[in-house]
C-alpha positions in Angstrom: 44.1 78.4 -46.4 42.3 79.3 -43.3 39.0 78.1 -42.1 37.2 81.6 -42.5 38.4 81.5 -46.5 37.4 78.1 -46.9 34.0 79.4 -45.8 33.6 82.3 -47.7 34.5 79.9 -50.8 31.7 77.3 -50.5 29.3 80.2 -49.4 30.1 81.7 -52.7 30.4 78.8 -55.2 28.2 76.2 -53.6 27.5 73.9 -56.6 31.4 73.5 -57.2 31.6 72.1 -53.9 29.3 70.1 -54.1 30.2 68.5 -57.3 33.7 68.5 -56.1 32.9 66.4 -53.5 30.8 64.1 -55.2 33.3 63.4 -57.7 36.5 62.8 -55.0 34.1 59.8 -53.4 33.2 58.2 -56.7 36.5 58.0 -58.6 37.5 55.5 -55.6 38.5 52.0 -57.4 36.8 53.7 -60.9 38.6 51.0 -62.7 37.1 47.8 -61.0 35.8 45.5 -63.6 32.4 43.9 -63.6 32.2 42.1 -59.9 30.6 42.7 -56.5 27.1 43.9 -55.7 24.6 43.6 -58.0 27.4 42.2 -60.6 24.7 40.4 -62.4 22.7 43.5 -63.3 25.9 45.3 -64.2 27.0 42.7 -66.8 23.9 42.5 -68.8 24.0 46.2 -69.0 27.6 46.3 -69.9 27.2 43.2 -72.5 24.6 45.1 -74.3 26.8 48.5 -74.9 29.7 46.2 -75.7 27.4 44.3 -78.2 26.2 47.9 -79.3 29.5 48.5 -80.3 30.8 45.1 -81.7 27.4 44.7 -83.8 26.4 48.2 -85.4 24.9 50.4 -82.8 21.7 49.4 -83.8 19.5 51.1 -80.4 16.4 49.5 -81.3 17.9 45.7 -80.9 19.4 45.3 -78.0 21.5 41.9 -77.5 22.4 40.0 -74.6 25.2 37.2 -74.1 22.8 34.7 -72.7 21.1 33.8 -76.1 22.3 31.0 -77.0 23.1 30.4 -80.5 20.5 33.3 -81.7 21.2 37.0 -82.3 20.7 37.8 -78.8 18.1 40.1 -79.1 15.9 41.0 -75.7 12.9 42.2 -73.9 14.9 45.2 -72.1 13.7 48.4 -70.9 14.8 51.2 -73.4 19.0 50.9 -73.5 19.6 54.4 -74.0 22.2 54.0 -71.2 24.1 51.3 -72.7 24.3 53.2 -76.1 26.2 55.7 -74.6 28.3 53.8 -73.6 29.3 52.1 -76.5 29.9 55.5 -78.3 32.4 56.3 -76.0 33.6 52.7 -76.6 34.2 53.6 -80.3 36.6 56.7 -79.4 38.0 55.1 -76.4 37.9 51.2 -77.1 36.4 48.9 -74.5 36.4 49.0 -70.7 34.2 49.5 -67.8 35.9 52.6 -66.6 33.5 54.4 -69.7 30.4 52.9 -67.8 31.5 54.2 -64.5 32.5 57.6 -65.6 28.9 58.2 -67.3 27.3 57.1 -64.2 29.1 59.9 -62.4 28.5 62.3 -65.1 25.0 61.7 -64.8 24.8 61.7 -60.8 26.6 65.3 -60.9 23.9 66.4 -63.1 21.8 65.0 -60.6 23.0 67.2 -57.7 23.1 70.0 -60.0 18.8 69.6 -61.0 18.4 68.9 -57.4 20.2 71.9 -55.9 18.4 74.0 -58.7 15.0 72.3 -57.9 15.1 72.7 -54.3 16.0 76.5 -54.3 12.3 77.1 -55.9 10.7 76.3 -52.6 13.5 76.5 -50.3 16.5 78.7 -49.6 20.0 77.9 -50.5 21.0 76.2 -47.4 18.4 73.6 -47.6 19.7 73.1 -51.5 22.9 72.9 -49.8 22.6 70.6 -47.3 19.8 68.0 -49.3 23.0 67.8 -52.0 25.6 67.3 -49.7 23.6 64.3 -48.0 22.9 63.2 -51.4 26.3 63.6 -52.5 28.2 61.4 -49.6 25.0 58.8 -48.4 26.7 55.5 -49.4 24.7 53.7 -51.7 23.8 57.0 -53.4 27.4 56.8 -53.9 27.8 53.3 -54.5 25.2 53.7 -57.5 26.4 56.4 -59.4 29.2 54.6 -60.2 28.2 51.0 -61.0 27.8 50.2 -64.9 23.9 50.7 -64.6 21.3 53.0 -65.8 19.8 54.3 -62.5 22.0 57.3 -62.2 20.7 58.7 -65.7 16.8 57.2 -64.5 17.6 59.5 -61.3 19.0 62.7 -63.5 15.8 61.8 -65.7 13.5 62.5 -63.0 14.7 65.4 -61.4 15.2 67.3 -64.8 12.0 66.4 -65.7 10.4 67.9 -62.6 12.5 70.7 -62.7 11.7 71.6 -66.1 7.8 70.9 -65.4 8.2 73.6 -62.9 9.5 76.1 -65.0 6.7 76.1 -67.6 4.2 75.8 -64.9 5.8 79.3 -63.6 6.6 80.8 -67.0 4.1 79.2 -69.7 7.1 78.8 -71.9 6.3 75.7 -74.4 10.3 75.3 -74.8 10.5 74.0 -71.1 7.3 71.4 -71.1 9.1 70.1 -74.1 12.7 69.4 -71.8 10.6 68.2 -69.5 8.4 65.8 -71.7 11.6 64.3 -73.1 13.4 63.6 -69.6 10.4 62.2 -68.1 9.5 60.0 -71.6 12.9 58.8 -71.0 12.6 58.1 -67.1 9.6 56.1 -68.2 11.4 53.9 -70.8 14.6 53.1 -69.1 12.3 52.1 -66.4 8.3 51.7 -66.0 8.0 52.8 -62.6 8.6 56.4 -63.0 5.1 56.6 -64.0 4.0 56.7 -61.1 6.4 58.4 -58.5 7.4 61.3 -61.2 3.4 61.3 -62.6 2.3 61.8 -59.1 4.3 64.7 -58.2 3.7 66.5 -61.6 0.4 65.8 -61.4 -0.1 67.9 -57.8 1.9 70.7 -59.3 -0.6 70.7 -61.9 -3.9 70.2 -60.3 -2.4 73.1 -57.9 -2.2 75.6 -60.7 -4.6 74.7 -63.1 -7.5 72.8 -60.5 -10.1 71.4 -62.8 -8.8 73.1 -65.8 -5.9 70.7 -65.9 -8.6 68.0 -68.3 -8.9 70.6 -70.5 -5.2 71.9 -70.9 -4.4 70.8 -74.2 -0.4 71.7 -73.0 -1.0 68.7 -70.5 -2.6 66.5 -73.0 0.3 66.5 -75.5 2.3 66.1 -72.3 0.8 62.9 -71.1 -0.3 61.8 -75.1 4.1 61.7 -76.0 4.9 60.1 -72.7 2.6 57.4 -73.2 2.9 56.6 -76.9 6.6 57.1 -76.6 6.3 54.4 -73.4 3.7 51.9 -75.4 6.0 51.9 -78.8 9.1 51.0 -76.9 7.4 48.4 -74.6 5.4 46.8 -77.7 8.4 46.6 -79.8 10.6 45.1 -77.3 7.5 42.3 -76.3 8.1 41.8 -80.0 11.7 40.9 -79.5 10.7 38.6 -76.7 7.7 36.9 -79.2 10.6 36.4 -82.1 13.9 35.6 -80.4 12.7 34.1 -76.4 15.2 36.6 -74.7 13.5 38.8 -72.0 14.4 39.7 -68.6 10.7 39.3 -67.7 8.6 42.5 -66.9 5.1 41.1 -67.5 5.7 38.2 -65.4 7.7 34.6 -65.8 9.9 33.3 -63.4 11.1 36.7 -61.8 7.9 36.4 -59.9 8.4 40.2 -59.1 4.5 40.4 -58.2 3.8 38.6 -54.7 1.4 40.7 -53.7 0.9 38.6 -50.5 4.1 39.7 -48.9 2.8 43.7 -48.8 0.7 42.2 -45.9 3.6 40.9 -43.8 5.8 42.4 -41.2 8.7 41.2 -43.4 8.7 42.5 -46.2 8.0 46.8 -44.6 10.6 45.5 -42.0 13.4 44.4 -44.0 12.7 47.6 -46.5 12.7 49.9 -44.1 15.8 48.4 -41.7 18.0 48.4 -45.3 17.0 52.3 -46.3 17.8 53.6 -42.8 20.9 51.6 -42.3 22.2 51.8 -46.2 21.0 54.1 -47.8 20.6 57.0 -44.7 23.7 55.3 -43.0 22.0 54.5 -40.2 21.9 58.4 -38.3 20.4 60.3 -40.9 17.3 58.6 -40.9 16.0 59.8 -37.2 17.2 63.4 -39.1 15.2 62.5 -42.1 12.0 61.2 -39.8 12.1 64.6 -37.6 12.5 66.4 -41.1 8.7 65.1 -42.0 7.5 66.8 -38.8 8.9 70.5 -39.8 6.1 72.3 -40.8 5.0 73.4 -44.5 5.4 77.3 -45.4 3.0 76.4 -48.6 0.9 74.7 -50.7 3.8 73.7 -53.1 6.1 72.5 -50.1 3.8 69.5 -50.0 5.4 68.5 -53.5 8.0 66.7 -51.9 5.7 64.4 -49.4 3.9 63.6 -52.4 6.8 62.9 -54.1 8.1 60.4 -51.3 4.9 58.7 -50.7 4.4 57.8 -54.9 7.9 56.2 -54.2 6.8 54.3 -51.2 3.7 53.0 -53.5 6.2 52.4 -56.6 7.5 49.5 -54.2 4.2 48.1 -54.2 3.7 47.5 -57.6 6.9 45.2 -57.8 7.4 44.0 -54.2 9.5 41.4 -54.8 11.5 43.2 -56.9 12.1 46.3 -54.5 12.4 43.7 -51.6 15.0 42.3 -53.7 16.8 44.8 -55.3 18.3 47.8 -52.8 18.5 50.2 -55.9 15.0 50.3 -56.1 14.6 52.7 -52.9 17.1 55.3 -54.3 14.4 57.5 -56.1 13.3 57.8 -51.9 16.3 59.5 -51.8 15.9 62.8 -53.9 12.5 64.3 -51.4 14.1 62.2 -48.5 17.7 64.3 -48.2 15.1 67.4 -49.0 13.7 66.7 -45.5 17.0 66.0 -43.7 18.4 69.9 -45.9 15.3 71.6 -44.3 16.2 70.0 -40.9 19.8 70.6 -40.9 19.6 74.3 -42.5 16.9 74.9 -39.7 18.8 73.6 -36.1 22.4 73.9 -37.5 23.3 77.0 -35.8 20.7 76.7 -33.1 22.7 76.6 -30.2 20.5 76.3 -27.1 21.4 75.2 -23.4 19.0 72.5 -22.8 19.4 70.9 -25.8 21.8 71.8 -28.4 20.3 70.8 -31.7 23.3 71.9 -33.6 25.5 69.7 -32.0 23.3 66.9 -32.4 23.5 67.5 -35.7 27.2 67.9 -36.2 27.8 64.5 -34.2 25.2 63.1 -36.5 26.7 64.2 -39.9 30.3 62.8 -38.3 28.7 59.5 -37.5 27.2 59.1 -40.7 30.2 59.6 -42.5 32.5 57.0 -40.2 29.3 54.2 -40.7 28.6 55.4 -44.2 32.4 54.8 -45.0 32.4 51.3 -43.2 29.5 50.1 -45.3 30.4 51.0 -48.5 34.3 49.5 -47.8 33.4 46.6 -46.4 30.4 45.6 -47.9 30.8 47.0 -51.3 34.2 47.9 -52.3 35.9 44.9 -51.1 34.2 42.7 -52.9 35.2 44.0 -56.3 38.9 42.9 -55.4 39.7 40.9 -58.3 42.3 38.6 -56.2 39.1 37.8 -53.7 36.6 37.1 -56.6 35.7 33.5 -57.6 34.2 34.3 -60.6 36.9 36.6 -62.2 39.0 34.2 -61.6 37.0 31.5 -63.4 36.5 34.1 -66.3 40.6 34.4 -66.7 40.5 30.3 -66.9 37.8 30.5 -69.6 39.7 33.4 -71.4 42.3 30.7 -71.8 40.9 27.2 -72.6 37.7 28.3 -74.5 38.1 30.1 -77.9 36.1 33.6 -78.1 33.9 32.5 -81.0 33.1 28.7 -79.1 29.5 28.9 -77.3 29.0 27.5 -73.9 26.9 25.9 -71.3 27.6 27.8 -68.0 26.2 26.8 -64.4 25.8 30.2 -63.0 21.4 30.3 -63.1 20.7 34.1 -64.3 23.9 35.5 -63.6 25.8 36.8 -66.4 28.7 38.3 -64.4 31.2 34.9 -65.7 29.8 35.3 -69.2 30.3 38.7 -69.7 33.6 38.5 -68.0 35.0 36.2 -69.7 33.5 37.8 -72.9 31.9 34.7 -74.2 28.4 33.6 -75.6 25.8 30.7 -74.6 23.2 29.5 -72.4 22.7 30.2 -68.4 21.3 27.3 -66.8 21.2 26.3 -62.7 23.0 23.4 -61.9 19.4 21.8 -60.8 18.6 21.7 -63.8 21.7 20.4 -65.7 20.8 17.1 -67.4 22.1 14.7 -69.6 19.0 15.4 -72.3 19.8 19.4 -71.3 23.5 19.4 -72.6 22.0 17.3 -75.9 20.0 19.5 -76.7 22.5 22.5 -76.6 24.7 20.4 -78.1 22.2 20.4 -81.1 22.5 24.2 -80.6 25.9 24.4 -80.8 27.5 23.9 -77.4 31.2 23.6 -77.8 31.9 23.6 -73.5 30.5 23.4 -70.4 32.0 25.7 -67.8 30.8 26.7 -64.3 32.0 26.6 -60.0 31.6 24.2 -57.4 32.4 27.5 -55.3 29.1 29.5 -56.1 25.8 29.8 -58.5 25.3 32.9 -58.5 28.5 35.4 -58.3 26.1 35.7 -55.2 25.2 32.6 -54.5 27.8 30.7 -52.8 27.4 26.4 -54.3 26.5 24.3 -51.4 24.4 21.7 -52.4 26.6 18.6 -52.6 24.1 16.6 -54.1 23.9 19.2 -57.2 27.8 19.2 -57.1 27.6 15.0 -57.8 25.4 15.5 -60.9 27.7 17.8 -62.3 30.4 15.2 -61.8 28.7 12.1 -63.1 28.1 14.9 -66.3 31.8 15.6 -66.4 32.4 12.0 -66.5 31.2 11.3 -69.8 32.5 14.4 -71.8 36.8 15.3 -71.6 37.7 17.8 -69.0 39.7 20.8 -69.6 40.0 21.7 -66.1 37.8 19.6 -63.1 39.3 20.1 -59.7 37.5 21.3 -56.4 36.8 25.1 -57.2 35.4 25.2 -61.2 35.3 22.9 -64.1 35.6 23.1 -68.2 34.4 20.3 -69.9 34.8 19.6 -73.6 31.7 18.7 -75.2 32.8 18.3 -79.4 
């Protein structure tokens, strides 16, 4: 097939491209089990659809691995993600791959509300080229397949705008209603969608309705079911936290998500902004994505999407540890940021002047962010969920083997979950600093059958190197029977 044809195909089906391509870079290693980056968030999400479909598919209660000898039942943002899951669990029976092929289903519905969204303002070359970036930019890829709910917050938001911009243009009640439900459900599966989807919406409306918008009694039933849907799920899931002590700590605790000191240091903007150019825009599609800003606005509306990016820029500081943290926490930049690198590229693509040839700029660009995007997400992603490199699936086959399913057990790992869930067990989390003698009696009190944990690493991220830590875990060992006790992990006995 020639060149030319090739052409003339893409020109005339654009979305199946697109989605075509999306789908060939995610389905790499689909069937990796829970390990590698951000492993820890992965488990708990996984362990709740599993316990979804072991328990009853009870929505509404939620249960973790980590709760000792109780239920399980936690303080978790709304785990409508995790309960699709475990549907497909009870046609399909268990496994990640389910996890990993809803994340994709939801990021091609991403691309497809994106493409959709951005051809209201734009042409379909800019559609074109925003998706393609945001189809192929490596953690956007990375993401979309992990066993975690921000592909479907990300599909969420975009339909929710979209939608929102259909009954601004048309004043049909059925499409407020869409978008009421996507963005009630961005706002439950996490709380920061408040404010970097209720910015944007709220421009679109003050630019139609001006002052009228405080009187629009469409808008108030709008923002009146957001909100109560938002407080009801948030109240009842404090309530969980009250009653059972499981949470994974929005309103405070040790997270510590709100150091509001660090906004005021180099650090923090530094390291935020080095990560999003170099992982998320793979390095040289953030200069593209800079000069995009300076391309001027044909309209009022355009101005949408630098509203848009600047709510996400503020989300981060409402939870700056967190997004300092956490790398997923800049991909909502990413829906207006590849709209500013589509309106650059469809722009300069073709221009092909003598002094300085944009469009070859461009093209060398585009190659170079594909060879670094590709380096980063193989060598700093995908090769750490090779199961024959990973400590802690290793560990989990050991536990498989020497503790019984139905035994609960101390493990050394802080707040990781990835060995609990792996290893498909229940019990307590505790960091080895805090491993005492009076610690392990109390569990014991619980119900603690074993203690289990590394000498190799805390945290499936954390690698153990505190030998002083490592000698209190042996003078622990030394007065309970040891299953396994050598240099890399232990298994203690503690009946």
């Amino acid at each position: 097939m020639s060149i030319d044809v090739i052409k003339t195909k893409v020109d005339k089906y654009p979305i199946l491209f697109l989605l075509a391509i999306a789908v060939g870079v995610r389905l790499y290693n689909i069937n990796s089990p829970i390990i590698g980056i951000h492993s820890w968030r992965q488990a708990d999400t996984a362990a709740i659809a599993r316990n979804f479909y072991e328990n009853g598919f009870n929505l509404f209660y939620p249960q973790v691995d980590w709760g000792g000898n109780s239920p399980g039942y936690c303080e978790t943002e709304f785990p409508i993600y995790s309960f699709i899951v475990s549907i497909l669990y009870k046609f399909f029976g268990v496994h990640e791959l389910f996890g990993r092929l809803t994340s994709i289903v939801f990021s091609l519905l991403t691309i497809l509300f994106l493409y959709k969204l951005t051809t209201k303002y734009f042409d379909r070359q800019v559609a074109f080229w925003s998706c393609l970036l945001f189809a192929i930019l490596p953690l956007n890829v990375y993401y979309s397949r992990t066993f975690q709910p921000e592909s479907m917050l990300l599909m969420c938001t975009v339909a929710g705008i979209y939608y929102f911009i259909n009954w601004l243009e048309s004043n049909k009640v059925h499409f407020l209603s869409i978008s009421a439900f996507f963005v009630a459900l961005s706002c439950l599966i996490k709380v920061l969608p408040i404010l970097y989807i209720g910015m944007p919406l709220l421009y679109l409306a003050w630019h139609k309705f001006k002052i009228k918008i405080f009187t629009n009694i469409y808008i108030f039933l709008y923002t009146l079911f957001i909100l109560i849907t938002f407080t009801l799920w948030y109240y009842h899931a404090h309530q969980l936290f009250l009653e059972y002590g499981n949470t994974f700590g929005f309103w405070g605790g040790s997270t510590n998500r709100y150091q509001y000191s660090m906004l005021l240091t180099v650090n923090f903007w530094s390291e935020i902004i080095f990560r999003t150019s170099f992982r998320h825009f793979a390095i040289f599609m953030f200069p593209i994505f800079i000069a995009g800003l300076f391309i001027k606005r044909k309209t009022q509306e355009e101005y949408f999407f630098d509203i848009w990016l600047v709510s996400v820029v503020l989300s981060w500081a409402i939870v700056p540890t967190t997004s300092l943290v956490h790398e997923y926490y800049q991909l909502p930049l990413m829906l207006p940021g590849v709209v500013f690198i589509g309106k650059f590229f469809a722009k300069y693509w073709h221009q092909y002047e003598k002094k300085l040839n944009i469009g070859k700029i461009l093209t060398v660009c585009l190659c170079l962010s594909i060879l670094t995007g590709s380096m980063i997400y193989s060598i700093d992603y995908m090769r750490k969920e090779r199961t024959n490199k990973s400590d802690v699936f290793q560990l989990a086959q050991m536990i498989k083997q020497n503790i019984k399913s139905d035994s609960l057990t101390i493990f050394t790992t802080g707040g990781d979950p990835t060995l609990l869930y792996l290893c498909h067990r229940k019990g307590w989390l505790v960091n080895p600093s805090y491993l005492t003698e009076e610690y392990i009696m109390s569990k014991i009190k619980l119900g603690a059958n074993y203690l289990a944990g590394s000498f190799e690493f805390v945290e499936s991220y954390n690698l153990f190197v505190d030998d002083g830590q490592k000698q209190k875990i042996n003078n622990v060992l030394s007065k309970y029977p040891n299953i396994i006790n050598d240099k890399n992990a232990f298994i203690a006995d503690l009946r």
